[in-house]
Each structure stands twice: as structure tokens, then as C-alpha cells.
C-alpha positions in Angstrom: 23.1 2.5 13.4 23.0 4.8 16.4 20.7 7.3 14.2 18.8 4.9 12.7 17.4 3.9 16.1 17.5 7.0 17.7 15.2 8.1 14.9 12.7 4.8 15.0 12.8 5.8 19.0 11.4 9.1 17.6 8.9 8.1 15.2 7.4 5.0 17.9 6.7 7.9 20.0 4.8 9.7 17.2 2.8 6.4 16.1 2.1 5.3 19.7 0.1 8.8 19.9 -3.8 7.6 21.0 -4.9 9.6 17.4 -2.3 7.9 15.3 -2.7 4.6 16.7 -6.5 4.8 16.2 -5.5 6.1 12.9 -3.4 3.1 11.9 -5.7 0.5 13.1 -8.8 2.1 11.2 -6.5 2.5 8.2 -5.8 -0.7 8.3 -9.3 -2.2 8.9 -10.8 0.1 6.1 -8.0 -0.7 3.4 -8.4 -4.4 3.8 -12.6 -3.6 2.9 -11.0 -1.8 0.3 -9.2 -4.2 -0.9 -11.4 -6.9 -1.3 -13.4 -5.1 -3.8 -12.8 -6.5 -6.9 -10.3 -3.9 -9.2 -10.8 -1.1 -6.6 -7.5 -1.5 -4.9 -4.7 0.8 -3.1 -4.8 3.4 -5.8 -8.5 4.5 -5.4 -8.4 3.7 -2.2 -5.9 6.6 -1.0 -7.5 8.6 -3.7 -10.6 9.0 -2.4 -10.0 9.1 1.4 -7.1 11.7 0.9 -9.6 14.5 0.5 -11.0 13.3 4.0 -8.2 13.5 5.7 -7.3 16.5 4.4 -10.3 18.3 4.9 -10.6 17.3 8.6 -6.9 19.1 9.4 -5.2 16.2 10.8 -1.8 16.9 11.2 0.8 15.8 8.5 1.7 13.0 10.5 -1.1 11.9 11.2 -2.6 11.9 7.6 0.3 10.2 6.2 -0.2 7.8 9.2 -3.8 7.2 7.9 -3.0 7.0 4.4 -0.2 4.4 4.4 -2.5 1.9 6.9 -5.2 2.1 4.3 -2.4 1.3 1.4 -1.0 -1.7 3.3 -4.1 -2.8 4.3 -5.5 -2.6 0.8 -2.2 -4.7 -0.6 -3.8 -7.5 2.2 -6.9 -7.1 1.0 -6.6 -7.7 -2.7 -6.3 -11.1 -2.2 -9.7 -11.9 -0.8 -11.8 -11.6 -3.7 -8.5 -13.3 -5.9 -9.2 -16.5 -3.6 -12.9 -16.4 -3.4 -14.3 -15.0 -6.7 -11.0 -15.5 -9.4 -11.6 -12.2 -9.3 -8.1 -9.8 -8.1 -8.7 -6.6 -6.0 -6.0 -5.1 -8.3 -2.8 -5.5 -10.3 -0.8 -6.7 -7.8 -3.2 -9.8 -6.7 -4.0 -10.8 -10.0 -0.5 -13.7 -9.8 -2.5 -14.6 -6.8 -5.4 -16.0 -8.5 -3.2 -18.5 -10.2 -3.4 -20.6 -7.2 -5.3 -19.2 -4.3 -8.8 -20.0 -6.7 -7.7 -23.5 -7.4 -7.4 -24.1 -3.4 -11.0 -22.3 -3.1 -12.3 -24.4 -5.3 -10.4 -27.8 -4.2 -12.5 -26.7 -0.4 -9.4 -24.9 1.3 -10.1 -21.9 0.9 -9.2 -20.9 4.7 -6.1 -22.3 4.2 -5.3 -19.6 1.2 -6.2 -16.8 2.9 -4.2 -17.7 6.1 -1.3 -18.7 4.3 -1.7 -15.9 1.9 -1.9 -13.5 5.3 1.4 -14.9 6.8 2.8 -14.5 3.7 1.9 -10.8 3.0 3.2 -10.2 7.1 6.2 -11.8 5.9 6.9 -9.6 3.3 5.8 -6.6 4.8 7.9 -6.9 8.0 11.2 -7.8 5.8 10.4 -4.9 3.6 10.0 -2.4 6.2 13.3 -4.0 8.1 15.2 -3.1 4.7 13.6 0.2 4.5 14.6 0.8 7.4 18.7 0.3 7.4 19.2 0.5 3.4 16.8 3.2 2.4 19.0 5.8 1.7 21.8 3.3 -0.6 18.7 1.8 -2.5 17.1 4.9 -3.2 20.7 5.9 -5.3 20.6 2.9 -7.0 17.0 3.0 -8.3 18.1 6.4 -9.8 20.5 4.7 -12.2 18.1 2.3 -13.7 17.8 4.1 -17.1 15.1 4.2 -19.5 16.5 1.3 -21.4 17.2 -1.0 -17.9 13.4 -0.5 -17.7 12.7 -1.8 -20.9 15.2 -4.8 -20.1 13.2 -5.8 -17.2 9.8 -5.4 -19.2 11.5 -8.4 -21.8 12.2 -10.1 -18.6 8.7 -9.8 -17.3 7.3 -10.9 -20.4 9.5 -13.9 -21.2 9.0 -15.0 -17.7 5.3 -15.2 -18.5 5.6 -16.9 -21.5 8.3 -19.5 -20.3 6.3 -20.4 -16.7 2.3 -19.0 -16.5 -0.4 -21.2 -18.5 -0.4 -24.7 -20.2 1.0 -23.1 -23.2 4.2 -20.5 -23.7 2.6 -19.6 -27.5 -1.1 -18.7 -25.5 0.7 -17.3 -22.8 2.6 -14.8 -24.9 -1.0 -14.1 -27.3 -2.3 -13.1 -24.0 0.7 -10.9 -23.2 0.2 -9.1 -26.9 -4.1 -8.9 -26.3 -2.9 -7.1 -23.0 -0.6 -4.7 -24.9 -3.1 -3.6 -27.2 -5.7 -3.1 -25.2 -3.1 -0.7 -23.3 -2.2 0.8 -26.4 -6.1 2.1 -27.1 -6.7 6.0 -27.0 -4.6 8.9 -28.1 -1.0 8.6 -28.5 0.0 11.0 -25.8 3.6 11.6 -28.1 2.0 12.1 -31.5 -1.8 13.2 -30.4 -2.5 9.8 -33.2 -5.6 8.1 -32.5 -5.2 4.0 -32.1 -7.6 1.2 -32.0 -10.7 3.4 -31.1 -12.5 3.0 -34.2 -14.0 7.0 -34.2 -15.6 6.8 -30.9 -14.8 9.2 -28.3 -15.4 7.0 -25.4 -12.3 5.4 -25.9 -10.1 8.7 -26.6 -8.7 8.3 -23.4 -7.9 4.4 -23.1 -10.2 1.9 -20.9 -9.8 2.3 -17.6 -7.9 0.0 -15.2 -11.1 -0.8 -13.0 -13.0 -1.5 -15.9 -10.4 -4.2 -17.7 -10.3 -6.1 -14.2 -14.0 -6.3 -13.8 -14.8 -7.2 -17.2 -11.7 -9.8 -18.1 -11.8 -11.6 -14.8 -15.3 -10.7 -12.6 -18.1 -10.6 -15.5 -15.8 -13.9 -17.4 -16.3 -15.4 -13.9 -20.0 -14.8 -13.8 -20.5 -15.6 -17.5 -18.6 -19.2 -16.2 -21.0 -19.5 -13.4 -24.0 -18.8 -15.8 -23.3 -21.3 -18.6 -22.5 -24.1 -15.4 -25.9 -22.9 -14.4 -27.6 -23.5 -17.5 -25.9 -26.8 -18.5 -27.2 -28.1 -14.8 -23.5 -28.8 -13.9 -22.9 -25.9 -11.1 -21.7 -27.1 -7.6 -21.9 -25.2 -4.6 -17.8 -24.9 -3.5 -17.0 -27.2 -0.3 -15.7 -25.1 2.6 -14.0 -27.1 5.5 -12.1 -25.4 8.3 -8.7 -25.8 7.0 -6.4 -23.3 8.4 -2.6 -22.6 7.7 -0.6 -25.0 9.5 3.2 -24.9 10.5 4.3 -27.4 7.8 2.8 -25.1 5.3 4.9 -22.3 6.5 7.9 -24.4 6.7 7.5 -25.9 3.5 7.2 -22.3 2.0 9.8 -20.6 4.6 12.4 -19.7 2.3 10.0 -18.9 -0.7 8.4 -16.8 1.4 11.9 -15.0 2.1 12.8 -15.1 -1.6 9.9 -13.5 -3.0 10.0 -10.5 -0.2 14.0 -9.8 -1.4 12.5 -9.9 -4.8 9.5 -7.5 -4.5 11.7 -4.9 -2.4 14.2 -4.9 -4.8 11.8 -4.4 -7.6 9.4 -2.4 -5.4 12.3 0.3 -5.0 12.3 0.9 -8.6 10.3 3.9 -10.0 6.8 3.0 -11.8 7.2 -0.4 -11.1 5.6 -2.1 -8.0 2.9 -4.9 -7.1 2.4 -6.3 -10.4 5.9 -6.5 -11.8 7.4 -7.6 -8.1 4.6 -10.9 -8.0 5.1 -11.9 -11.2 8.6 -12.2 -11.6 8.7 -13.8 -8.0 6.0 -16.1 -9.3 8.1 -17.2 -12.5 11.5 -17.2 -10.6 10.0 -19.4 -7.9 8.8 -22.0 -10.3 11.4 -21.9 -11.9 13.8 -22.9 -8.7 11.0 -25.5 -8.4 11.9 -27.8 -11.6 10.0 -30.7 -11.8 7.9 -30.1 -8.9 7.0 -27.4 -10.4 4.5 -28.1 -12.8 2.1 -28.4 -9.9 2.3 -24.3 -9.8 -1.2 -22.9 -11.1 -3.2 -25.7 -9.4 -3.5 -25.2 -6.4 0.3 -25.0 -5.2 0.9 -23.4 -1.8 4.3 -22.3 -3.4 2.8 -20.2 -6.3 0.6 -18.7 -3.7 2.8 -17.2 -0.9 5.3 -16.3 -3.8 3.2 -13.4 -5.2 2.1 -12.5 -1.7 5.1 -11.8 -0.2 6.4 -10.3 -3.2 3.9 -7.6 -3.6 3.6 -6.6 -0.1 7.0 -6.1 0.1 7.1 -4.0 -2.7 4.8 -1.8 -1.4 7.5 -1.1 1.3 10.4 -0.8 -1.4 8.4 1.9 -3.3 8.3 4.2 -0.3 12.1 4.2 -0.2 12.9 6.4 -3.7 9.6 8.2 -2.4 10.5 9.4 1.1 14.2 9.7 0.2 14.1 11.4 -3.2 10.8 12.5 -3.7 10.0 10.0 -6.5 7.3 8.3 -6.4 7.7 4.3 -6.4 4.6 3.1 -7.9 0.3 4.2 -8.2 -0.2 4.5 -5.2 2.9 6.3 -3.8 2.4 8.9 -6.4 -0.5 9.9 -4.3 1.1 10.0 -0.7 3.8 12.3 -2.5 0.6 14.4 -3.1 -0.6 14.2 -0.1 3.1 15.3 1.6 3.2 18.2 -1.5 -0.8 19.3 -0.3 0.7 19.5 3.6 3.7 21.6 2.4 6.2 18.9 2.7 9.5 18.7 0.5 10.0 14.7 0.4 13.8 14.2 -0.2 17.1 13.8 1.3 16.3 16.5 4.0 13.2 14.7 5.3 14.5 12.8 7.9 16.5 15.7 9.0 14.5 18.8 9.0 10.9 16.2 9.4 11.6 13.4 11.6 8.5 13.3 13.1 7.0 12.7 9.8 9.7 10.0 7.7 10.2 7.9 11.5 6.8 8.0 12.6 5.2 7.0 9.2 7.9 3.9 9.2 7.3 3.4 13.1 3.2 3.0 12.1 4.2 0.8 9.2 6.0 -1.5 11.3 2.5 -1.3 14.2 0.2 -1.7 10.9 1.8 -5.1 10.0 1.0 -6.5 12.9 -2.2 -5.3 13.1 -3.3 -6.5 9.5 -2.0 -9.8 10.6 -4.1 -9.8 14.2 -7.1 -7.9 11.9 -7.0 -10.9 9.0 -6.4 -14.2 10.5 -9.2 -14.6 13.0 -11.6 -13.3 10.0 -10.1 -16.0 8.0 -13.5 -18.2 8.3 -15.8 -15.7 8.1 -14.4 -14.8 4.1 -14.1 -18.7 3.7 -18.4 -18.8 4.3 -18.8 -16.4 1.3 -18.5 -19.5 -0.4 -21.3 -21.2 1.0 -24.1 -19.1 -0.5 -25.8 -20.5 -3.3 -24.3 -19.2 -6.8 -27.4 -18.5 -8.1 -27.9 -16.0 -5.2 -23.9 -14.9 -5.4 -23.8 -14.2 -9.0 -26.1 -11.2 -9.6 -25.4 -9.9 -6.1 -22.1 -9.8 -7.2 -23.1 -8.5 -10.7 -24.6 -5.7 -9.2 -21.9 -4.8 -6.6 -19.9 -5.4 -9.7 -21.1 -2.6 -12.2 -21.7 -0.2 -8.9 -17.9 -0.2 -8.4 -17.3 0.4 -12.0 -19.8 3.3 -12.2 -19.1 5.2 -9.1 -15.5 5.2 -9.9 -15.5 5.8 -13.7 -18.8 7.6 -13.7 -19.4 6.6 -17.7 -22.3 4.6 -18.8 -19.9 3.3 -22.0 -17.8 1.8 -19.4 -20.5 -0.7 -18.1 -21.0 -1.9 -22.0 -17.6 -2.3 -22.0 -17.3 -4.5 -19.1 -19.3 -6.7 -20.8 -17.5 -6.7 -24.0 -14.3 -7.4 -22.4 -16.4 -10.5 -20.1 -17.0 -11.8 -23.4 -13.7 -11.8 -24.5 -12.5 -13.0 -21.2 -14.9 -16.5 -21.4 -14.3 -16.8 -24.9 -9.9 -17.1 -23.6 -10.7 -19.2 -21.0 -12.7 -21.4 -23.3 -9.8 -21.4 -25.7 -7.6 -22.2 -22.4 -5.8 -18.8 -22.2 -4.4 -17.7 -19.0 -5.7 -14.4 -17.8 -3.2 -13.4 -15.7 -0.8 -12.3 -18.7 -3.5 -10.3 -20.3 -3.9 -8.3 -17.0 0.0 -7.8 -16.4 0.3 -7.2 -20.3 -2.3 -4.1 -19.4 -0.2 -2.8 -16.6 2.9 -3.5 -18.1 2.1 -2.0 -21.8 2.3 1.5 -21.2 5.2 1.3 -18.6 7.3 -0.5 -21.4 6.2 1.9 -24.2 7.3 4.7 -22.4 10.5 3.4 -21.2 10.9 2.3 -24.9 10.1 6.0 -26.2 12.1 8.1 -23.6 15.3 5.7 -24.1 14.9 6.3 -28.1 14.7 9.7 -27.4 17.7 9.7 -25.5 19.5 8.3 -27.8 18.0 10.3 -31.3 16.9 7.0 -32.8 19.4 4.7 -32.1 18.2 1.0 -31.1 21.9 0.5 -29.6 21.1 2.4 -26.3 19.0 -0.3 -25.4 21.8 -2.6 -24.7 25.1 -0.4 -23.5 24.2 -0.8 -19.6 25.6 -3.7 -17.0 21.9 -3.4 -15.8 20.1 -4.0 -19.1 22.7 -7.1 -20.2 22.3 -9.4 -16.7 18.2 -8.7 -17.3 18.5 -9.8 -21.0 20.5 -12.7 -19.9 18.3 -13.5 -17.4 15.6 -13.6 -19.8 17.5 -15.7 -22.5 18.0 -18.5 -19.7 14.3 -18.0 -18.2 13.4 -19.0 -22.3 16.6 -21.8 -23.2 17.4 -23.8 -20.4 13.9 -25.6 -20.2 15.0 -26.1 -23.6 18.4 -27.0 -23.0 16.9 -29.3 -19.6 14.6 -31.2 -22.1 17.3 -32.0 -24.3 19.4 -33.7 -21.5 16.7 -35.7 -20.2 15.9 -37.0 -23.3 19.4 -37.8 -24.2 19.7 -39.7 -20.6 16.3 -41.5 -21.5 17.7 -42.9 -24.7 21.1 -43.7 -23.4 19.1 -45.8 -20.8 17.0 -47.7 -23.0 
């Protein structure tokens, strides 16, 4: 404990630096923009600015300092546009839009983003707190999750979906599959086989991330809007000056705990992060909710702070296995270990030793950056809630146009933008049908994670199916995800047995 704090002594002093405060603050402030733009999210967002801050010669420190503000502030952002527009910043907000729209929509829309902002400090202070005392153990026990735990944990993932997201488990699971192969377009990267892009080269190398958001969730959105337009029966959204309030918080206070366990936990595991950690939190949490429940996906506060705190938190657990043993935890870490590779840096057991000033002081500015995105956020809260007050016949192509500006400046292909509206087609026509979105998205980010896991564990074991159930690991997650599918089953049964005794 004495080290611990001598070395958080060491890296306050570094972060409380004029330069590296600024640094954190602007981070912050310019990740949250970031955020908010529909599909851009963390990823891109560290992506482009690393260049910057490279190129300017800020120290190591100091860059990473940068960096990381811009990647928390970005996880806070994401869910602006998932409250507003239905529309997640990225991967991680899309369990968000579950319920934060339906609050929007229902007129509370400052109360989502204010309870969605407590929530995401919530889970960001507890992750950094566990970061900071358990770093080192966690990091050794992500290292043992095998190829076939992962693959355990995608099941999980999936069944969770099917069992608790959506009206229906069979439409729920289609829209898992529709995610998986859409992931599964372009060249097979293990055989060099061409799938599912029917000769043209455009789609040799997949779709794009940025370009299934936009098009599944913004561009189905706007269609929406459109066809309300036309049929006369579009309403402007009510905006009232609701604001979090402490029975909210109290009602939510140990969901909110929960889900930021949860997403560390599952944040600290390689390749996982943001999307995995909010939607298992999401389907565990309604699950603990029973009857109650069945409220989630309407406007529940519940299903809300659940995937907030759970993804910000994993964006804490995914630095652990990167500062401690150089892997990278999810996206977006993948790019600060670049960043600490481009400055000459070794991440690894020996970084807190022979670099404190770098591993303290970029957890000291995590720890000022959570506050700040908290002081940043709330009094902003009303000022996002008025986007809602402009007409939607204005909003819509404004938001078109910011919409296939994103997709073009990032992708830089002109097939993309057709593509956008292909897949906003196919994303009315499901929500016509009454498919949920969300698992189409998470079956996306999930598909090649769960195919690679698959492939490297077969590989392992020359073929044989058997390795994918010979770890402690990989049975509890199977179990878990037998009893996330048979006791609803099992639940009805007893209820209806106890109804007919009765009568």
C-alpha cells in the first residue's frame, strides 16, 4: 500500500503540471465533442489527434496525458447522440439507446443525460480505484483467459441477448446472426476466400464500423422521421427541465455499483471492452430485476445507468493488461500502446519502475479527468436537451449531411455513402418488422472477435471441438449461459403451476 501511494503521490505531481492539467481538461472537453458524433467514437478519436500530439513534441507524459482525456471523454460522450438521435456515438453506447431514447422521447431527456453522466463518473472513479490497487493481479489473470474462455463468453454474450434485449428471443437472436454476417463480409483473412461480396471490390475488405452505425441506426432514424413526416404524424419531442434527482440515484445506487464491477472485470480482458462490458451488465441487471423488469427497454432508469457504468468502467479495466503487460485491452487502447511504442516506451511489468512518471501520472490524470467530465457534462446537460427543440424537418437533413460528412472524411470511399443507405434501408425495414437493433450492432462487434477466438482455439487444439470445454473458465460461462436461457423457463413453469393450484 505504501508504494502504491507513494507512487499516485508521484504521478499527482506530474498531472497537477499547468501543461498537463490544461491537457487533461481539453482532452476531456474535445473527446466528449468527439463523442457525440454519431459512430465516430474513442477509436478515431485518439487516432487522428495522436499524430498532433506527436508532431508538436509534447513530452510522453504529457501526450499520454492528452490522449487518455480525449478516450474517457469520448466514452462520456457517446451517449449524447444515443439519447437524443437513437443514434450511438459507438459500440459501447449502442446498449444505451435501449432506454436513454425512450426517456427522450417520453420529454426527459435532461434527466438521461444527467443520470447517464453520474453513472459513467460512477464507473469511472470505481474503475480507476481498482486499477489502481489490483492492477498488477488482474492483469495475470486476463492472461489465462484462453482462446476457448473467449469463445465461452461470446455464447454468453449472445444468449444474454436473446434471453433479455427486444420483444422477442427468436428476433433478437435473427438480429444477432444479420450482425454476424455482415461481420463476416470481405476476405477470409485465414484462407484469402472471398464471402458475401458478390465480385465487387468495394467490399474486399468488410464494411466499415462507422459506416454500419450510421446506416443501421442514423439514416433508419431519418428514414423514420421521413415516413412520420410524410404520413403528417411527426411531433416535435417535449423537452422539460427534468434533471437527475437523488431518488434516481438511490434507486439505481447499487446497479450502478454492479455494472462498474462488471465492466472492469470484463474491461480487463484482452479485445473485449465497451460493447461486451454494457451488454452483459445490461442483461445481468434485468435479469436481477425479475418482474420489474419488463419495464427495461422503455424508458427504465435501470437499463440506462447499467450500460453506462459498465462501459466507462471498462475503459479503465482495459488499461490494466495494457500498462502492465503491454497488451492492449480493447480499440482504443491498442492505439495508446502505439502511442507509448512511437515515444520509445516498453509498456510492461517494468513500467512503473523504470517510468513512473509516465504509468502514476497517466492514472493520477485519469482520476482529475473524471471529475472534470463530470463538472464539464452536467451543467451542459440542458443545452444537449434543446437539440430537441428544433423542428425535425430542419434536424433531419442537417443531420443527414453532418451524417454522410463523418462517413466520408473518415472512410474516404464514395461506395461507402451508397452503402449507408443500403444498410438504412435494411435498418427501417427491422424496425418495421420490430427487430431490436442493438443485437445487430453487438452481433457486428462481436462477430469477428468470436470467429477468431473460435479459429485460434481450433488451431490449438488440431481440430478438436473438445478444447472448447476443458477450462474452469469456459464451464461457469456456459453455465451461466444455460441459466441466462432456462430459468425464465423454469420461472414460467412455477408460476403457472402456483396459478393453477390457486384456482
Amino acid at each position: 500500500m505504501d508504494v502504491i501511494l507513494s507512487g499516485l503521490g508521484q504521478g499527482f505531481a506530474v498531472a497537477l503540471q499547468p501543461f498537463n492539467l490544461f491537457l487533461v481538461l481539453a482532452g476531456c472537453f474535445l473527446g466528449t465533442l468527439i463523442g457525440a458524433l454519431p459512430g465516430i467514437g474513442p477509436i478515431n478519436g485518439v487516432a487522428i489527434l495522436l499524430p498532433i500530439a506527436y508532431s508538436l513534441g509534447f513530452p510522453p507524459e504529457s501526450a499520454l496525458i492528452l490522449l487518455a482525456g480525449i478516450y474517457y471523454g469520448a466514452e462520456y460522450g457517446g451517449r449524447i447522440s444515443s439519447i437524443l438521435l437513437n443514434v450511438p456515438g459507438d459500440a459501447g453506447a449502442v446498449m444505451t439507446t435501449l432506454d436513454g431514447s425512450p426517456m427522450a422521447k417520453r420529454g426527459e431527456a435532461g434527466r438521461a443525460l444527467s443520470l447517464s453522466g453520474v453513472a459513467s463518473f460512477v464507473g469511472g472513479s470505481i474503475s480507476i480505484i481498482l486499477m489502481t490497487l489490483f492492477a498488477p493481479m488482474l492483469a495475470a489473470f486476463a492472461v489465462k483467459f484462453s482462446p476457448a474462455d473467449y469463445v465461452a463468453l461470446m455464447v454468453f454474450a449472445f444468449l444474454s441477448l436473446a434471453a433479455l434485449v427486444g420483444k422477442s428471443a427468436v428476433k433478437t437472436l435473427l438480429a444477432a446472426v444479420i450482425g454476424l454476417m455482415i461481420a463476416s463480409i470481405g476476405v477470409d483473412a485465414n484462407t484469402g476466400v472471398m464471402r458475401f461480396t458478390l465480385g465487387s471490390p468495394d467490399l474486399m475488405a468488410g464494411i466499415d464500423f462507422l459506416v454500419i452505425v450510421i446506416g443501421l441506426f442514423g439514416m433508419a432514424e431519418l428514414l423514420h422521421l421521413v415516413e412520420s413526416y410524410a404520413r403528417g404524424t411527426l411531433k416535435t419531442l417535449p423537452v422539460d427541465k427534468t434533471f437527475v434527482s437523488w431518488a434516481d440515484l438511490f434507486a439505481v445506487k447499487w446497479v450502478m455499483l454492479r455494472s462498474s464491477l462488471l465492466g472492469f472485470i470484463v474491461g480487463v480482458l484482452p479485445g473485449t471492452g465497451a460493447s461486451v462490458a454494457s451488454a452483459v451488465s445490461y442483461g445481468t441487471e434485468k435479469r436481477l430485476a425479475g418482474e420489474s423488469g419488463k419495464s427495461f427497454g422503455t424508458g427504465d432508469i435501470r437499463g440506462l445507468a447499467a450500460p453506462e457504468s459498465a462501459n466507462n468502467a471498462s475503459a479503465g479495466g482495459a488499461m490494466v493488461p495494457m500498462l502492465t503487460l503491454g497488451i492492449p485491452g480493447s480499440g482504443t487502447t491498442a492505439i495508446l500502446l502505439g502511442a507509448l511504442l512511437l515515444f520509445n516506451i516498453t509498456p510492461g511489468p517494468l513500467l512503473f519502475e523504470q517510468k513512473p512518471e509516465i504509468a502514476w501520472g497517466l492514472i493520477a490524470s485519469m482520476y482529475i479527468g473524471n471529475i472534470a467530465l463530470l463538472i464539464i457534462n452536467l451543467p451542459l446537460v440542458g443545452l444537449f436537451a434543446r437539440l430537441l427543440t428544433i423542428p425535425q424537418q430542419y434536424l433531419t437533413p442537417l443531420i443527414t449531411v453532418l451524417a454522410f460528412i463523418g462517413v466520408y472524411s473518415v472512410v474516404g470511399n464514395p461506395f461507402d455513402l451508397y452503402m449507408v443507405i443500403g444498410l438504412g434501408v435494411l435498418g427501417w425495414i427491422l424496425r418495421k418488422l420490430e427487430f431490436s437493433l442493438a443485437p445487430v450492432i453487438l452481433g457486428v462487434v462481436l462477430g469477428n472477435l468470436f470467429e477468431d477466438n473460435l479459429r485460434r482455439a481450433l488451431s490449438m487444439s488440431g481440430g478438436d471441438w473438445s478444447i472448447l470445454f476443458q477450462s474452469v473458465n469456459s464451464w461457469a460461462l456456459y453455465g451461466l449461459a444455460f441459466a441466462v436461457v432456462a430459468l425464465p423457463l423454469v420461472m414460467r413453469y412455477f408460476k403457472r403451476k402456483r396459478q393453477a393450484s390457486a384456482v
